[in-house]
N, C-alpha and C positions, 0 to 999 in steps of 0.2 A: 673798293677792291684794293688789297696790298699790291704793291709794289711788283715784289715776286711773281705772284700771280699773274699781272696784268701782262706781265714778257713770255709767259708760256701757251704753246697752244697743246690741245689731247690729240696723243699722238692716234688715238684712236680713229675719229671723225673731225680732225685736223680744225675744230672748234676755239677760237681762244678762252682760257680757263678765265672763272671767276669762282669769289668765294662768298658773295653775300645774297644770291637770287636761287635758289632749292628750283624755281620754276624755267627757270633761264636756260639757255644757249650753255653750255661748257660750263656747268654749274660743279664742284669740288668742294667735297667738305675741306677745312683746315687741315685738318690731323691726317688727310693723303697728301699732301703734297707733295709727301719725302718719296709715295711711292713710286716703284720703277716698275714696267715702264710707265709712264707719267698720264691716265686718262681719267675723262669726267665721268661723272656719275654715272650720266645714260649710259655710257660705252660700256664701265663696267659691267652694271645691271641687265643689257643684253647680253654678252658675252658669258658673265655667270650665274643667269637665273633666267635666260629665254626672254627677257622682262620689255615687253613695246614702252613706247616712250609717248609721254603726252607733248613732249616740242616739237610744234611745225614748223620744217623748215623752212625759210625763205625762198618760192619758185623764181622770185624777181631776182633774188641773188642770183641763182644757180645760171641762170644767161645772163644775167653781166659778166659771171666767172669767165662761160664756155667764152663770150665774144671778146674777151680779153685774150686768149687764145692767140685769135687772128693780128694781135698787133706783135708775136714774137716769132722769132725764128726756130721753131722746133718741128717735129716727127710727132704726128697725132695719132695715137691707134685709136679706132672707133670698137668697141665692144656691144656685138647684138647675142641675142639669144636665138638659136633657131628655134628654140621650140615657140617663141612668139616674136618671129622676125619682122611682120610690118610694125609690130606694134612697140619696139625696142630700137627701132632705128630712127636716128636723129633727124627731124626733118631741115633739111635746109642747110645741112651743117659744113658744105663748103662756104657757104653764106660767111658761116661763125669763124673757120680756121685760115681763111685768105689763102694765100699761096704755098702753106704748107701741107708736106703729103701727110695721103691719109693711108693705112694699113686696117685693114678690115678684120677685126680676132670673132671668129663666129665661135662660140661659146655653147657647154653644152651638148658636145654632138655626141655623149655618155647616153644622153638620152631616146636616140636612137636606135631605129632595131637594127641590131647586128650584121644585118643582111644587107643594110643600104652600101651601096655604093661612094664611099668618100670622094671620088673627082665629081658624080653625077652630083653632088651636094654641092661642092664650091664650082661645078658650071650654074649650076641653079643661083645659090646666093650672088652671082658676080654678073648675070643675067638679071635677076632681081633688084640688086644695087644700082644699075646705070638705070632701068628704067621706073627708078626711085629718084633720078636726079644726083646720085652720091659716086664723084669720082675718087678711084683707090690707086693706090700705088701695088698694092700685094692684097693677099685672100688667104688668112690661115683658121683652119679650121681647128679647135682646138676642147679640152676639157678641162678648166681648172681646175676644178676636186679631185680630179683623177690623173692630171699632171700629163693626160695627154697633148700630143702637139706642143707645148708649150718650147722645148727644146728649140723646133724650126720657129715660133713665132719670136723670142731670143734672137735668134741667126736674124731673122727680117728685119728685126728692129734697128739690129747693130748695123745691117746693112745699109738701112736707109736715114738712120738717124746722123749718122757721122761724126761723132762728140756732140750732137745739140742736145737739148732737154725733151723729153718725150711727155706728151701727155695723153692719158690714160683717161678718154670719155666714154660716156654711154648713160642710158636709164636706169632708172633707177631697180637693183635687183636682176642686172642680167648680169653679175661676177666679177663685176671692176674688182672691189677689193679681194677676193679670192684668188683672182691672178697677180695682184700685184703681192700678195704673201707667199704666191706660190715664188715667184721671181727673187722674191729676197731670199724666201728659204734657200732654192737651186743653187742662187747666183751671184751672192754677196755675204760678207758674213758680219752685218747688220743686225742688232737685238730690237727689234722692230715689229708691229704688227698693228694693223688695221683691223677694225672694226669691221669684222661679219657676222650678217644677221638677215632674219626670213622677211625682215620690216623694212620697207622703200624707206629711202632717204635719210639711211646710218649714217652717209657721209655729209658733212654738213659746210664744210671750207675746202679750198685746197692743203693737200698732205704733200710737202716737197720731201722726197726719199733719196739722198745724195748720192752719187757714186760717184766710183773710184777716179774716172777723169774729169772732173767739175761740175761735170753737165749732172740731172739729174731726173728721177722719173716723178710725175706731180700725180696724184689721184686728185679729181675731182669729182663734185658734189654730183649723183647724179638725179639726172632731168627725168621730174615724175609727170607724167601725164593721166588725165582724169581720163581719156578712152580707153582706159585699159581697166579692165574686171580687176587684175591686182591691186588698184591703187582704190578702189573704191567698196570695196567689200569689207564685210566687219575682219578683223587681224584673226579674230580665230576662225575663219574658212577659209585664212593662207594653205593651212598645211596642206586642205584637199585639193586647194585648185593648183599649186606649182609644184607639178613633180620631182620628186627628190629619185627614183628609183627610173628605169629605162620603161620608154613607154609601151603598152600592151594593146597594139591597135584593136579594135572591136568594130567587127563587121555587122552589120543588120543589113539582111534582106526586107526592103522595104517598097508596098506600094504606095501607090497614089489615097493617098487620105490618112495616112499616119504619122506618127512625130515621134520623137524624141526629147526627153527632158534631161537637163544635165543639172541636178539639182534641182534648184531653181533659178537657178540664174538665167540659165537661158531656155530656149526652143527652138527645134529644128522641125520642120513642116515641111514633106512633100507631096507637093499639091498637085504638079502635073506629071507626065511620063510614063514607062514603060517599066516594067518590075526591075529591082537592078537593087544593088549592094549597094552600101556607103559604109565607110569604115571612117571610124572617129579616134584622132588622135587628140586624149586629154590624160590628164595625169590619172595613172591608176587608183587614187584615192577618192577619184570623185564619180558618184554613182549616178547610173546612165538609166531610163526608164523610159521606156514602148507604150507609146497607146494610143486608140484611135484620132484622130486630127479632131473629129466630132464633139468627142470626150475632155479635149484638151483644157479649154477653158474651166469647166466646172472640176476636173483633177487639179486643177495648182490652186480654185479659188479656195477646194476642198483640205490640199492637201501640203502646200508649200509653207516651207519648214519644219514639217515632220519626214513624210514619208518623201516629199521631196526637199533635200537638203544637201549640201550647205547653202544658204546660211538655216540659221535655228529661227522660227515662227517669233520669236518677241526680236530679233534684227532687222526683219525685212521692212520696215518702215525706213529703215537709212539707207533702202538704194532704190533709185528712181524705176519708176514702173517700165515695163518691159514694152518697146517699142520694135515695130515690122519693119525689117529690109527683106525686097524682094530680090530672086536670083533668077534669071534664065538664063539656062545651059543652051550653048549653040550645038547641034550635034556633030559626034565625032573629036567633042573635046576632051582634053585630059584636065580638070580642075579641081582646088581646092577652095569651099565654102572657111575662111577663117575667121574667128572673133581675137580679138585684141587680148590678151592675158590670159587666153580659154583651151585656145588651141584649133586644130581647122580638122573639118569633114574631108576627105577623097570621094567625089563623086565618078561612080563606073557606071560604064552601059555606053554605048552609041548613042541612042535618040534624043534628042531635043528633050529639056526638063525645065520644070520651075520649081522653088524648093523658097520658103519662106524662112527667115533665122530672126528669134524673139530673145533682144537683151534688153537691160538696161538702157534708159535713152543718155543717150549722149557716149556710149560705148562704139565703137568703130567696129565693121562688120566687112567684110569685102571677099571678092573671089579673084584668084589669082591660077597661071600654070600649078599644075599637078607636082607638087617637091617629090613624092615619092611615087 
């Protein structure tokens, strides 16, 4: 590696550049190097060509980064996605950041139907947060793509940060760097811009972004998790399962011995109960299919990756076979049946229920209060 080289990092996924491994970390032909502003190959190639990248990130790194954290004095914002909040939130992550505060940026809430109630969302997330173990300092609910909220989460930061360095965590693909480009764009006037992209684990190092009074804001790598359907699905059945457009709940009136198939990736079984609705929040691009509980098995062994899809019939060998968690409804509850990267059922009715949910093994599955 030249000299040159070896002093710079891409300003993209904050990688340090080289110039002799094509398969490498921060890999740059020669003849960019002059380019402005200054990134690797991968960074380009997703940015102007959609392009996934074959380098995996280092997971060991990305918590050595976070727990380095804990030995400085800054203002942590934590970044979740509501629309997959167990499954985007840090586990343990006072663990990681020691005595400094955390501010909560719930991300996202574009995706929302228009009708929900913004405070009943952040009494929910900040209800959801303590009895996850995660203490906050603040709660802002926000949309990077769409620059809502961003304003007040601004004003929180300034409030709580006080000249120190902020840094800016979360999983991989709930909008770290979309908010920190929205920030620049707003709020500095910075020729700068990070690496976004539909593919976990763009960021690959810490991105130190200076301001104006010393301190500054760090992007870090973010933390991928295998229980999540995002991180283990082939790259082209991203687009269907992470909603990009607001989501269009779909009710089904369902008895006792019918399912639902969400592709194939999952199943949803309702086995015991009394007739009653469920309404399923998943991205509108992924398509929903009704049929008897009876029928079930011989439909997906018939029919997964075609008629049930994503993924496509020659993938489904690269994700592990689909495994039972069982659910009983207490009755007179208000609950949400949800999967990790999927998105969650609302079960209605009064009576006592059991409902069976079929992912991926080693995918996280669980039921929580009703968010909506």
């Amino acid at each position: 590696m030249d000299q040159e080289s070896a002093r710079l990092i891409c300003s993209g996924c904050g990688a340090r550049l080289q110039t002799e491994d094509k398969g490498a970390v921060g890999y740059v032909p020669p003849q960019a190097l002059s380019r402005t502003p200054l990134v690797c190959q991968r960074c380009f190639r997703m940015k102007h060509y959609n392009e996934a990248s074959n380098v995996t990130p280092d997971q060991g790194q990305f918590l050595r980064l976070l727990g380095g954290v804990g030995d400085t004095d800054s203002l942590v914002v934590h970044i979740v996605d509501i629309f997959d909040f167990e499954g985007s939130l840090i586990g343990g992550l006072n663990r990681f950041v020691g005595n400094n505060k955390v501010v909560l940026a719930v991300n996202k809430i574009d995706l929302l139907p228009a009708a929900v109630n913004p405070n009943r969302i952040r009494n929910w997330v900040q209800r959801r947060a303590k009895e996850e173990g995660l203490r906050v300092a603040d709660t802002v609910l926000i949309s990077a793509k769409r620059g809502t909220g961003v304003d007040r989460l601004a004003e929180t930061i300034e409030t709580h940060r006080r000249g120190r360095d902020v840094y800016v965590v979360g999983a991989a693909n709930v909008g770290k760097s979309s908010l920190i480009n929205r920030l620049i764009r707003d709020f500095s006037d910075l020729d700068a811009e990070v690496t976004v992209s539909a593919y976990p684990g763009t960021t690959l190092d810490l991105i130190r972004i200076p301001l104006e009074d010393g301190g500054a804001v760090i992007d870090t790598p973010g933390v991928m998790y295998d229980f999540r359907l995002t991180e283990i699905v082939p790259k082209s059945a991203l687009a269907q399962l992470v909603p990009e457009r607001p989501l269009k709940p779909a009710t089904y009136q369902l008895d006792p011995g019918q399912s639902l198939f969400f592709g194939a990736l999952a199943r949803f079984d309702y086995v015991e109960g009394e007739h009653r609705p469920f309404t399923c929040y998943v991205s509108p691009a992924l398509s929903i299919h009704r049929t008897k509980l009876e029928k079930a098995e011989g439909l997906y062994a018939e029919h997964a990756g075609e008629l049930l899809r994503p993924p496509a019939r020659e993938e489904l060998d690269r994700l592990p076979k689909l495994t039972r968690h069982r659910f009983r409804i207490r009755p007179g509850s208000a609950v949400d049946v949800h999967v990790a990267g999927l998105g969650w059922i609302r079960v209605h009715g009064e009576g006592a229920a059991t409902v069976d949910v079929h992912v991926p093994k080693g995918i996280r599955a669980g039921i929580r209060d009703a968010m909506i």
